[in-house]
C-alpha positions in Angstrom: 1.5 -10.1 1.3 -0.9 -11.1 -1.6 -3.8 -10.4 0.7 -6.8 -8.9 -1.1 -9.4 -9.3 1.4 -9.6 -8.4 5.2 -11.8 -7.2 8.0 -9.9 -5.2 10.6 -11.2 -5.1 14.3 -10.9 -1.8 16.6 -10.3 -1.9 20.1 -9.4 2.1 20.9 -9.7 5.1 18.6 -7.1 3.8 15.9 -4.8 1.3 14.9 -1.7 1.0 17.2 1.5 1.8 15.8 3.4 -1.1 17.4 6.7 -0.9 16.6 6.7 1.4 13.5 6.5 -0.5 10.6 4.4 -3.2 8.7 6.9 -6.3 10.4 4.1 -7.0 13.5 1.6 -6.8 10.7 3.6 -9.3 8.5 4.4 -11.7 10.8 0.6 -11.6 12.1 -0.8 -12.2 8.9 1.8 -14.8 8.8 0.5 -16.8 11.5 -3.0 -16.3 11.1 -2.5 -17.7 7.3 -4.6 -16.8 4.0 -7.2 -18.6 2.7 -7.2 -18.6 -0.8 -10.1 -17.1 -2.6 -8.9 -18.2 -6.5 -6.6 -16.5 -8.9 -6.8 -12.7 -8.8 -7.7 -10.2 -11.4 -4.8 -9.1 -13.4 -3.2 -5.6 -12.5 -5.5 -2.7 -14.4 -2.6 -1.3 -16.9 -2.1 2.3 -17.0 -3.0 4.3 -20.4 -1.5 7.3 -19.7 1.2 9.4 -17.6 -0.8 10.6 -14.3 1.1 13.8 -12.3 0.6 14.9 -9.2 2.4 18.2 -8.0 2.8 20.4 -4.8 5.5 22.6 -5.2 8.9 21.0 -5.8 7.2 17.7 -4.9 5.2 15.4 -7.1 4.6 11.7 -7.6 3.8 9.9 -11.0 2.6 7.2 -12.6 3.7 6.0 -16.0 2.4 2.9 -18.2 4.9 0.1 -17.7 5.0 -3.6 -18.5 5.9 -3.9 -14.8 5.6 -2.7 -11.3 8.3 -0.3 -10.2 8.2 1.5 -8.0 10.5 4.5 -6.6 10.7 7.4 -3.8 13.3 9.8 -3.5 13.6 11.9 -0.2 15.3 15.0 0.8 16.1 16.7 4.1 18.6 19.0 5.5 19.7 17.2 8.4 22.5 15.4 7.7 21.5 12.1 9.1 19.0 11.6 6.6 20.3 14.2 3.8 19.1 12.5 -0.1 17.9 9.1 -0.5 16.8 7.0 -3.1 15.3 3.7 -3.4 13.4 1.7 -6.1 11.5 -1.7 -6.0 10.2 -4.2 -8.3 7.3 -5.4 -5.8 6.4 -8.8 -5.1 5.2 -10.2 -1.4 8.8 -11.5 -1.1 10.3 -7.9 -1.8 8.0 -6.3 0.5 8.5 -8.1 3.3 12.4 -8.6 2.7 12.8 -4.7 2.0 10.0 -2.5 3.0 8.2 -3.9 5.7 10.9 -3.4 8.3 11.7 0.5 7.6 9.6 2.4 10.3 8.2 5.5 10.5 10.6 8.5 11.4 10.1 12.3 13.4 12.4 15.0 14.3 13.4 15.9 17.7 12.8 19.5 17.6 9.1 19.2 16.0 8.1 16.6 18.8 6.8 19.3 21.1 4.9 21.1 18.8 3.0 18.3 17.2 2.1 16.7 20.4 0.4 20.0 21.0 -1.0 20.0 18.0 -2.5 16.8 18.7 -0.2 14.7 17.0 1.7 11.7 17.5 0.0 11.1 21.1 0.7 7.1 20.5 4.1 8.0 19.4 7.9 6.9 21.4 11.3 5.9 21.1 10.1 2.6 20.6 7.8 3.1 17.6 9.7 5.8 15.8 13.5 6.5 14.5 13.6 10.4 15.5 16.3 12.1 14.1 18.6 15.3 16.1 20.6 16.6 13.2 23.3 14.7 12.4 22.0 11.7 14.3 19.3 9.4 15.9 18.3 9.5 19.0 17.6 5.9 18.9 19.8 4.0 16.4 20.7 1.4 15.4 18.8 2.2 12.1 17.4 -1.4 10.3 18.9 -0.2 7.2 21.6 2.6 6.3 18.4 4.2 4.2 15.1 3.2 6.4 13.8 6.5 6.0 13.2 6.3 1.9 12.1 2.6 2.6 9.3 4.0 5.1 8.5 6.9 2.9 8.3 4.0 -0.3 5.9 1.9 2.6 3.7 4.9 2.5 3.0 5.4 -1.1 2.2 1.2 -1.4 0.0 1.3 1.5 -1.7 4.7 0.2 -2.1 3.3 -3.7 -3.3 0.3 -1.9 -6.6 2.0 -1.0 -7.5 1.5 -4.6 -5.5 -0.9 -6.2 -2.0 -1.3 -7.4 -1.6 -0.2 -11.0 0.7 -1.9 -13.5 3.2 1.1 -13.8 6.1 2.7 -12.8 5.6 4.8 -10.2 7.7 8.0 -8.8 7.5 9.5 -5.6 9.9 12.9 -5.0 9.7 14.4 -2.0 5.7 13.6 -1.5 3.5 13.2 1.3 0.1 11.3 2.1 -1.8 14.4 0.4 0.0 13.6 -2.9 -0.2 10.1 -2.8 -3.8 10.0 -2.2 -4.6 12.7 -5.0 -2.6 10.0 -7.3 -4.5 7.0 -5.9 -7.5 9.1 -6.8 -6.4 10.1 -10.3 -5.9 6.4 -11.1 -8.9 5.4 -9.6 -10.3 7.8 -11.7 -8.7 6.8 -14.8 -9.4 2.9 -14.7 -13.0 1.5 -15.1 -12.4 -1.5 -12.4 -11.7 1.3 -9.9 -14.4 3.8 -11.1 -15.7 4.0 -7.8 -13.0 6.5 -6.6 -13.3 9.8 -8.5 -12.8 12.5 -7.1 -10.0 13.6 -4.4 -13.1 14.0 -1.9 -13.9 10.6 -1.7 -9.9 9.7 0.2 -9.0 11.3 3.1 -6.3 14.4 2.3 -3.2 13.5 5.1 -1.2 15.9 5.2 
């Protein structure tokens, strides 16, 4: 959305999931408008491949003259089975592909994390949950909104340091992975030396 600075008010003990995605979000900052603060400091380029890997999941980071980024996803039920999707990012990409895509569960975990403690704010309304070889809730906002969610992650978890100028991979990752990475390019870039060490983001798992 372009927006580089923001001070978020809490009403509750976190940020309400509304309907799933970053749309509400979008169309709030929207209407609230941006002031503009000047131009902004150029993307930090990346030196060198960065790697992050848990098991036969990683996400990566190589130098690039531009900002692509990619997930790939990969589940048994057949509703979702493989997906891939890739992005040149811009505010008018975002909002066009990736904001819509909401977050997604499966019906037969939806006991257990609820017991776990999980998803208390969670419902039909604010999540696609998949049975198998369909949704319990379609109709989906794109033939591929899972990927597109799981690519909304990885911005909004490299966002807690700073886009790089790369091209960025995400296989099968979760927060944990995308947060190490956001930490490992913190870590490798002098404008974002205050990150640098995985202790200083929170480890989602």
């Amino acid at each position: 959305m372009g927006l580089t600075q923001a001070e978020i008010w809490i009403e509750g003990h976190e940020i309400p999931l509304l309907d799933g995605s970053a749309l509400p979000w979008v169309e709030a900052i929207a209407e609230a408008g941006l002031v503009d603060l000047g131009p902004r400091d150029p993307l930090p380029a990346l030196a060198a491949p960065i790697s992050c890997q848990r098991g036969d999941s990683f996400v990566q980071a190589l130098p690039s003259e531009h900002l692509l980024l990619s997930a790939a996803i990969e589940f048994p039920q057949p509703a979702i089975g493989r997906q891939l999707f890739t992005l040149a990012l811009s505010p008018e990409s975002f909002v066009r592909e990736i904001a819509p895509a909401r977050t997604f569960g499966f019906k037969d975990q939806v006991e257990q994390l609820r017991e776990a403690g999980l998803i208390q704010g969670g419902a039909l309304d604010n999540a696609l949950v998949c049975d198998g070889e369909q949704w319990v809730n379609p109709p989906l906002r794109f033939a591929d909104e899972p990927v597109r969610h799981k690519l909304l992650d990885l911005i909004g978890d490299l966002a807690l340091v700073g886009l790089p100028q790369a091209q960025v991979m995400a296989f099968r990752a979760s927060h944990n992975l995308h947060t190490q990475l956001a930490a490992a390019l913190a870590a490798s870039s002098a404008p974002l030396a205050a990150v640098t060490s995985r202790g200083d983001l929170p480890s989602v798992a």
